[in-house]
C-alpha positions as CSV (number, residue, x, y, z in Angstrom):
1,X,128.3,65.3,56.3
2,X,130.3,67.8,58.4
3,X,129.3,70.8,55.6
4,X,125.4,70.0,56.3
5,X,125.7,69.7,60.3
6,X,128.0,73.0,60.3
7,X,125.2,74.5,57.8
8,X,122.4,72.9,60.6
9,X,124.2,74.5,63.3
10,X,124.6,78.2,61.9
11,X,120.7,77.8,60.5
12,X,119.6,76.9,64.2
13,X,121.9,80.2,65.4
14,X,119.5,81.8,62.9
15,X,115.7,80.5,63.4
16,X,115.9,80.5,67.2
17,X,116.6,84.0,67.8
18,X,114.3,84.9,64.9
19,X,111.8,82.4,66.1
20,X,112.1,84.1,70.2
21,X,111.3,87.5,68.4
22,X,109.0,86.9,66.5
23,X,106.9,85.2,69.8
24,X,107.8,88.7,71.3
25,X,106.3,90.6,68.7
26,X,103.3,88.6,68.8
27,X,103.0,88.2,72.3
28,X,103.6,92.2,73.1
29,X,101.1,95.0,72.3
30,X,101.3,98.6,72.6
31,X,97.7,99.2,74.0
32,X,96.2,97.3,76.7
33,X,92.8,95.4,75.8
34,X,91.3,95.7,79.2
35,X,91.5,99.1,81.1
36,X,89.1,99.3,83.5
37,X,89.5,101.4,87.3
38,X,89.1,99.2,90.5
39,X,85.6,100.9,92.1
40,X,85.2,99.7,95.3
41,X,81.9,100.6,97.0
42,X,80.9,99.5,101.2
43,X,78.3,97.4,99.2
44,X,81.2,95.4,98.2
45,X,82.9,96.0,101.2
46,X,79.6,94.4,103.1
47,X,78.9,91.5,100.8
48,X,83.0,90.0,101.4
49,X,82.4,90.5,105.2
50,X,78.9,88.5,104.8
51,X,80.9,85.5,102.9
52,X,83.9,85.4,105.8
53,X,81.7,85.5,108.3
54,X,79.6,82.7,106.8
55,X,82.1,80.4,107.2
56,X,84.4,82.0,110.3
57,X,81.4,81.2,112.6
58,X,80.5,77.9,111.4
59,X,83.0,75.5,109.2
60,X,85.0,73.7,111.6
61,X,88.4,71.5,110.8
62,X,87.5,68.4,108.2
63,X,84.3,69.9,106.9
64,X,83.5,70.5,103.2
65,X,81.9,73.6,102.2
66,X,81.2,75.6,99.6
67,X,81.6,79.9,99.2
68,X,79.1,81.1,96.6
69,X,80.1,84.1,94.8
70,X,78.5,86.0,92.3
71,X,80.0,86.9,88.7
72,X,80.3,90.8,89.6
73,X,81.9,89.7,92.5
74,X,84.4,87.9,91.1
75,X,85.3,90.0,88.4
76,X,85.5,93.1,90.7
77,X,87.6,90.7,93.2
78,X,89.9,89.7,89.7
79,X,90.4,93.0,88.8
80,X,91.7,94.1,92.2
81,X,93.9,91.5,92.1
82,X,95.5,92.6,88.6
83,X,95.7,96.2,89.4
84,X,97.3,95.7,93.3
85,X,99.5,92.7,92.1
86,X,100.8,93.8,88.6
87,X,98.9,97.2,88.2
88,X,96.6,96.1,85.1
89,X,93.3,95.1,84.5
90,X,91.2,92.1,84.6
91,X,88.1,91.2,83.5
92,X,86.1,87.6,83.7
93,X,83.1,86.7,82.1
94,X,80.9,83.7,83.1
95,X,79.0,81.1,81.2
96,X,77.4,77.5,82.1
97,X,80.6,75.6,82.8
98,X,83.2,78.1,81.6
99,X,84.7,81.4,81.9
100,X,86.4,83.8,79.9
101,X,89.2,85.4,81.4
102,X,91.2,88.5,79.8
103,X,94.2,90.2,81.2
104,X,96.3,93.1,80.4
105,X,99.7,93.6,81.7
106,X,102.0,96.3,81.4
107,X,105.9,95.5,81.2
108,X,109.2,97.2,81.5
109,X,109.3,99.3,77.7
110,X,111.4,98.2,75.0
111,X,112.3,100.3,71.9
112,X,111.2,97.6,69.6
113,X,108.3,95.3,71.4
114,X,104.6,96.7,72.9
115,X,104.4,97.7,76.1
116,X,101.6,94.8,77.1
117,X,101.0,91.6,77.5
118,X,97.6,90.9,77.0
119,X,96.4,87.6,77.8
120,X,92.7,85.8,77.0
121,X,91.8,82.2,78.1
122,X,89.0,79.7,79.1
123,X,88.4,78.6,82.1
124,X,86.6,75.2,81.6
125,X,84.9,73.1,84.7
126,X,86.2,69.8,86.0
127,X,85.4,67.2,88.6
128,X,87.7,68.7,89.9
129,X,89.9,72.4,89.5
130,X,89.3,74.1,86.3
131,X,91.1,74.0,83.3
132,X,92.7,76.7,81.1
133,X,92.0,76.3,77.7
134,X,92.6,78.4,74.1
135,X,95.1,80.5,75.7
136,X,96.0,83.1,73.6
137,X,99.2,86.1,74.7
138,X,98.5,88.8,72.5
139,X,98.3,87.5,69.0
140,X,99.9,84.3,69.7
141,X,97.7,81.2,70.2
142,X,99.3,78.9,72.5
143,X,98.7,75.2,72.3
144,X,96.7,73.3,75.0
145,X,98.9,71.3,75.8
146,X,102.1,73.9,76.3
147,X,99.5,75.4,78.3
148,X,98.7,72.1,80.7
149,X,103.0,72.3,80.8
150,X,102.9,76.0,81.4
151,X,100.3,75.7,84.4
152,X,101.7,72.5,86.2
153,X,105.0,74.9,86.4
154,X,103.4,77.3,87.8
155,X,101.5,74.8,90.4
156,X,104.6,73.6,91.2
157,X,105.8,77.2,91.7
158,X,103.3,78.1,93.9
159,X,103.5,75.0,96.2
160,X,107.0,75.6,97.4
161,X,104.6,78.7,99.2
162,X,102.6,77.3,102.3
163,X,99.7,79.6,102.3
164,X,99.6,78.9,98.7
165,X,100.0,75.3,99.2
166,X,97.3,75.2,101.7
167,X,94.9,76.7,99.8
168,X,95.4,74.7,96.4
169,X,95.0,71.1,98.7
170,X,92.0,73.0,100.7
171,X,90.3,73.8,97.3
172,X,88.4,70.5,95.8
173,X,86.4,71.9,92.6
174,X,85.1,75.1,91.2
175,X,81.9,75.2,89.8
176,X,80.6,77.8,87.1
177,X,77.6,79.0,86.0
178,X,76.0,82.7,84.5
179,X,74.5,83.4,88.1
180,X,77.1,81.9,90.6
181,X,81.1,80.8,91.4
182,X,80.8,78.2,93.7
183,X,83.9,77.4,95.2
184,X,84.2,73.6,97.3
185,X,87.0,73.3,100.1
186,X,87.7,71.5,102.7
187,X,88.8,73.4,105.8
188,X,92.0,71.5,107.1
189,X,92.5,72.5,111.1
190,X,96.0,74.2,110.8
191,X,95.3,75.5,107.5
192,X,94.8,78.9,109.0
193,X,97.7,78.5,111.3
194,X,100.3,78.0,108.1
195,X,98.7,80.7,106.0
196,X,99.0,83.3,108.8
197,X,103.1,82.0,109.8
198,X,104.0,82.3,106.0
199,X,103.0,85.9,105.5
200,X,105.2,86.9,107.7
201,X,109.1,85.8,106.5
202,X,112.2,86.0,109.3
203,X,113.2,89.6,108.9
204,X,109.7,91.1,108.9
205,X,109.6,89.1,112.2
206,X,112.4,90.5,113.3
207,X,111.9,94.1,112.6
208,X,108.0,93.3,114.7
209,X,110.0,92.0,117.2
210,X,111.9,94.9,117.6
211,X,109.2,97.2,117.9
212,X,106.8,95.0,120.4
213,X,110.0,95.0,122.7
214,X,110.3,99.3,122.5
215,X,106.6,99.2,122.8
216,X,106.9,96.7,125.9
217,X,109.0,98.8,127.8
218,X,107.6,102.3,127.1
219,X,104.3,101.4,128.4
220,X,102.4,101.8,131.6
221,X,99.7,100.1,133.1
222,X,96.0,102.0,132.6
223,X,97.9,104.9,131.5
224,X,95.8,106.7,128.5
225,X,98.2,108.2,126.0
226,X,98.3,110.0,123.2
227,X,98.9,108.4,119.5
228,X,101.2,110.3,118.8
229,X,103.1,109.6,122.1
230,X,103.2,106.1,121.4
231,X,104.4,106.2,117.6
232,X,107.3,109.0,117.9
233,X,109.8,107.1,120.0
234,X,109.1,103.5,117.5
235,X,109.8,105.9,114.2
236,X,112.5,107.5,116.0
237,X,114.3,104.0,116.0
238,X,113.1,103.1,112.4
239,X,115.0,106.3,111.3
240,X,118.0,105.3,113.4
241,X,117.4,101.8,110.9
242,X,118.6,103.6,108.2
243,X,120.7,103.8,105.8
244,X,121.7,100.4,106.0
245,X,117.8,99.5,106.7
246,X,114.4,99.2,104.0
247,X,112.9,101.9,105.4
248,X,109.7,100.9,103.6
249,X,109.7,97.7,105.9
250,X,110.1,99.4,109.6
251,X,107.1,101.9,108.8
252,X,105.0,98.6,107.8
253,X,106.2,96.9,111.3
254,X,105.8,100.3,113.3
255,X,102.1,100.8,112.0
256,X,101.5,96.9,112.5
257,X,102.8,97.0,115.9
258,X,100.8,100.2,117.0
259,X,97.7,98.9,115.3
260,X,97.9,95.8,117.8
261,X,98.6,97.9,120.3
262,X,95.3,100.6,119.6
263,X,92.9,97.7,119.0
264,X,94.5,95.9,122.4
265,X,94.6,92.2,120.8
266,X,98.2,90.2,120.3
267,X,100.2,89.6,117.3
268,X,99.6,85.7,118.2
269,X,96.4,86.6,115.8
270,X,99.5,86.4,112.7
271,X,102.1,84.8,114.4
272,X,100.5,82.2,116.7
273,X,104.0,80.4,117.8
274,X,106.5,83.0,118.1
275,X,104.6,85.8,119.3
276,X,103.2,84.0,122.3
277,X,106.8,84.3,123.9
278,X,107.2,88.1,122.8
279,X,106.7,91.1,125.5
280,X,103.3,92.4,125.9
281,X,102.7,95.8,126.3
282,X,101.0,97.1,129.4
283,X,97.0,97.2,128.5
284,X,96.6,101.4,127.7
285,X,93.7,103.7,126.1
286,X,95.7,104.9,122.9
287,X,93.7,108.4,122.0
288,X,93.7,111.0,119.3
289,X,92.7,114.4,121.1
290,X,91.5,112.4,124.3
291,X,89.1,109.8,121.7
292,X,90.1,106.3,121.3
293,X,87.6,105.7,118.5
294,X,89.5,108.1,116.6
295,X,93.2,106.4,117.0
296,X,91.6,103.3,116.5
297,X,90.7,104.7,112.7
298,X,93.4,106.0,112.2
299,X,95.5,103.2,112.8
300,X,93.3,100.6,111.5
301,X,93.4,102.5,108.2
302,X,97.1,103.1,108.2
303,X,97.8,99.4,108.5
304,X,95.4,99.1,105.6
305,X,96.6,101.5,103.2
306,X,100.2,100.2,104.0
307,X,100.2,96.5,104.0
308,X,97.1,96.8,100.7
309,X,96.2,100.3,99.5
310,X,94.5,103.3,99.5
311,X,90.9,102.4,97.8
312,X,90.2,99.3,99.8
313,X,91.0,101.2,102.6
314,X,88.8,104.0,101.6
315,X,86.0,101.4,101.1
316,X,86.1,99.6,104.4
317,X,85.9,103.2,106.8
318,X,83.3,104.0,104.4
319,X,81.3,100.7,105.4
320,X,82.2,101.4,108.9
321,X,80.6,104.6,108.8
322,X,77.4,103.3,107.1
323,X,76.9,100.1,109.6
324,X,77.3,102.3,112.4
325,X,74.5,104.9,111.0
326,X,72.4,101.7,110.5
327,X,73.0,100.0,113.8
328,X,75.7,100.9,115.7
329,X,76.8,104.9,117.5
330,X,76.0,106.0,114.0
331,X,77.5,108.1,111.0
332,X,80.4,110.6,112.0
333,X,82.5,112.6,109.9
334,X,84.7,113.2,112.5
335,X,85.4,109.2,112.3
336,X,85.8,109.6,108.4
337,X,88.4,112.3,109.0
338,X,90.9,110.0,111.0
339,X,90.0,106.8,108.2
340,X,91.3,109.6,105.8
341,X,94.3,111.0,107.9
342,X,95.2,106.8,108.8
343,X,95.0,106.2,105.1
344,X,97.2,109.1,103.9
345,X,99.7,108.6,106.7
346,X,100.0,104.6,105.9
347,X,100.3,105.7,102.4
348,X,102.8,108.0,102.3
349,X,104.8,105.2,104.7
350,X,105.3,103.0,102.5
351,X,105.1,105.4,98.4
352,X,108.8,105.1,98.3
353,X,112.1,105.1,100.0
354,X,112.4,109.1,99.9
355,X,108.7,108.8,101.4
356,X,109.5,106.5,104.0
357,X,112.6,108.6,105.5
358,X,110.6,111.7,105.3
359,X,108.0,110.4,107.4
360,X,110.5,109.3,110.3
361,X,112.4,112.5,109.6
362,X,108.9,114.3,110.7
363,X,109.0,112.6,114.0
364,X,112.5,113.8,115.3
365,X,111.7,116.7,116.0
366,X,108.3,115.8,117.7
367,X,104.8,115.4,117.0
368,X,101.2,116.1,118.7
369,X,98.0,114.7,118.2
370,X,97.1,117.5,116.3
371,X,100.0,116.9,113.8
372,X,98.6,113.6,112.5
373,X,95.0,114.5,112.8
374,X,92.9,117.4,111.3
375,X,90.4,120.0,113.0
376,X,87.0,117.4,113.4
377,X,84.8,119.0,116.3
378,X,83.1,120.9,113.7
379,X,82.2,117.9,111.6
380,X,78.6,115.9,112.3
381,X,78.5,113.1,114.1
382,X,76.3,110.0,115.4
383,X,73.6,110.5,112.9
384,X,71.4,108.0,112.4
385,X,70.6,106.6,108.1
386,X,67.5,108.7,108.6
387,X,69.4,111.9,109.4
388,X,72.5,111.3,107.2
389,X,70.4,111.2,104.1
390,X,67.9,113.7,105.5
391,X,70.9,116.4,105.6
392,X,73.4,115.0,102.9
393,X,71.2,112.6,100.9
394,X,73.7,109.8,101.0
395,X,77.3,109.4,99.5
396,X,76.9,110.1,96.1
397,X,75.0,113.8,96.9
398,X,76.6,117.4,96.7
399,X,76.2,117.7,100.6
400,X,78.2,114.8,101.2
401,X,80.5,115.3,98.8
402,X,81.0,118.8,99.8
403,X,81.4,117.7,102.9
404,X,84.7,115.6,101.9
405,X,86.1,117.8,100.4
406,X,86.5,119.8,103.4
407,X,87.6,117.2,105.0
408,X,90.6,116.1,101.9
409,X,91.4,119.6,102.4
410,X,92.4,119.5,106.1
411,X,94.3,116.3,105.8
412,X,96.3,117.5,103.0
413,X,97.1,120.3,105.2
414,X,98.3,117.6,108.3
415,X,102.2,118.9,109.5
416,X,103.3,115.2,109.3
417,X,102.1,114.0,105.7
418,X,104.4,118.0,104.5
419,X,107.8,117.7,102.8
420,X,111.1,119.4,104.4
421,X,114.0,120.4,102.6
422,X,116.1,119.4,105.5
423,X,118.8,116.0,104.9
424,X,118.8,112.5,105.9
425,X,119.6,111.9,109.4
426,X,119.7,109.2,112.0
427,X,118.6,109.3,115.4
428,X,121.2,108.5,117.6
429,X,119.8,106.2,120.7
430,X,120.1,106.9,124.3
């Protein structure tokens, strides 16, 4: 009896590692089955802003509502997801009642596995959430009900998250059909207010604290001031942050701070009970070459292109631009030029640590307007839809491309987004 457990035991030592690889190499792929490039257009741009604000102007605390999306909506919205979060692709397919959903991953290489997980599953309609459904991970099928065991894990997971958690008790049932997502929720009244606190965690709200303080004191009231005057002395102290510091981090909460500051509304709007107790800065007209509309696009698009990234950034000036030619001070390049320069400068605040410190080293030595902004007097502006498409035949034309690549040119040129030679340092404080 002892011979055949000891045999048991050393077979066992055997199957399960042989078992665990052999899911591996069934699970792992060396190509990906979905590669598809994120292609964000204003049009999409317009149609999210129609759906927020929809329901921003109208659902109030205890109602149930429903968001209607449309299939290329959702799988454009999907693949964002996948390529921001895990930099893949996504791509879902709709039906009456179900969806197809297929992933592709990539993960860290191994000499002997693929380099993908690719994942396919159904998404069937309930009374209530949807299910998943003939799950399959590469070329290995995975049981329905590992997958029920598999998903309540990861609903459990995501609970212990507040803004998660508010969402998954605010959602009641998803619907599915060829033409339409229809998504039913019930709008609790501090579900907002838990969402917006959880973003945030204790050290981010720290480093934010730190900056509305400097910000706070350095300000004067009804002064105008340049841009640049307000960000050098807050990336002076992010430098002095370092090495110790995540240097990634104090750009993000420099930018986020400024932003505030530029657009004159409170970090209450992310932070409604801690921030109402933090110092305000004096009320100021925050310009780029004596033009508040400009610092306001820069900014707006740094803090984009830092806390998201670069093409949703790109997309949402490029709405901006096409509203205003349709109803507001109308299409400027000049205000395409500072969306560019924000978006380059937020970007290259946050690529990487060597990135990060190279940005604050830039400001030590001091910076002008014209350092984080490129020549735009020469560049139209304020032209109606008529007149835009009348000279550069809309954004898909030679003219208007042309046109930005003049403009790419000049920002790549900008003194601060340039890489020195010279070492790490830190800013002593007075």
């Amino acid at each position: 009896m002892r011979k055949l457990l000891l045999v048991f035991s050393i077979g066992l030592l055997f199957i399960i590692p042989l078992a665990l690889i052999t899911a591996l190499a069934l699970a792992l792929e060396d190509h990906p089955r979905i590669d598809r490039q994120v292609i964000l257009t204003p049009e999409h741009i317009g149609r999210a802003k129609q759906i927020v604000d929809a329901h921003r102007y109208w659902v109030h605390p205890g109602m149930l509502v429903a968001a209607r999306v449309t299939p290329a909506d959702a799988d454009l919205a999907v693949n964002y997801l996948a390529r921001r979060l895990g930099k893949g692709s996504a791509q879902v397919t709709f039906a009456d009642r179900n969806a197809i959903i297929r992933l592709s991953l990539p993960t860290s290489a191994t000499p002997f596995f693929g380099r993908y997980l690719n994942l396919e599953a159904s998404l069937v309609e309930t009374d209530s959430l949807p299910q998943l459904r003939s799950m399959q991970i590469g070329k290995l099928p995975l049981p329905d009900m590992l997958t029920d065991i598999l998903v309540l894990q990861l609903v459990h997971w995501l609970r212990r998250s507040p803004e998660y958690r508010a969402g998954l008790d605010a959602v009641k049932r998803v619907k599915v059909s060829r033409n339409q997502l229809s998504i039913v929720y019930r709008w609790a009244d501090d579900f907002s207010h838990e969402m917006r606190a959880s973003i945030i965690d204790e050290r981010e709200r720290e480093r934010l604290l730190r900056y509305q303080t400097l910000l706070a004191a350095n300000s004067k009231q009804n002064k105008a001031v340049s841009l640049a005057e307000v960000l050098s002395p807050l990336m002076r102290v992010a430098a002095n942050h370092l090495p110790n510091g995540d240097a990634l981090a104090e750009n993000r909460a420099v930018i986020l701070v400024v932003t505030f500051h530029v657009l004159g509304v409170s970090p209450e709007g992310i932070l409604p009970a801690m921030a109402a107790t933090w110092p305000r800065p004096a009320p100021q007209e925050i310009t780029v070459d004596g033009r508040g509309d400009l610092a306001k696009h820069f900014m707006v698009s740094a803090a984009i292109a830092a806390y998201a990234d670069t093409a949703l950034s790109d997309a949402i000036g490029l709405y901006k631009e096409i509203e205003d030619s349709r109803h507001g001070s109308g299409f400027s390049f000049n205000d395409i030029a500072a969306d560019r320069a924000g978006t380059k400068f937020g970007e290259k605040a946050v690529a990487s640590s060597t990135s990060a410190r190279e940005l604050q080293r830039r400001f030590l030595s001091g910076l002008e307007d014209a350092d984080l902004m490129p020549a735009w007097s020469d560049l139209p502006e304020f032209m109606s839809e008529v007149e835009f498409k009348q000279r550069f035949g809309g954004i898909d034309a030679p003219a208007y491309r042309r046109m930005m690549e003049k403009i790419e040119q000049r920002v790549a040129a900008l003194p601060v987004l340039q890489y020195s030679n010279s070492p790490d340092v830190a800013v002593q404080l007075e």
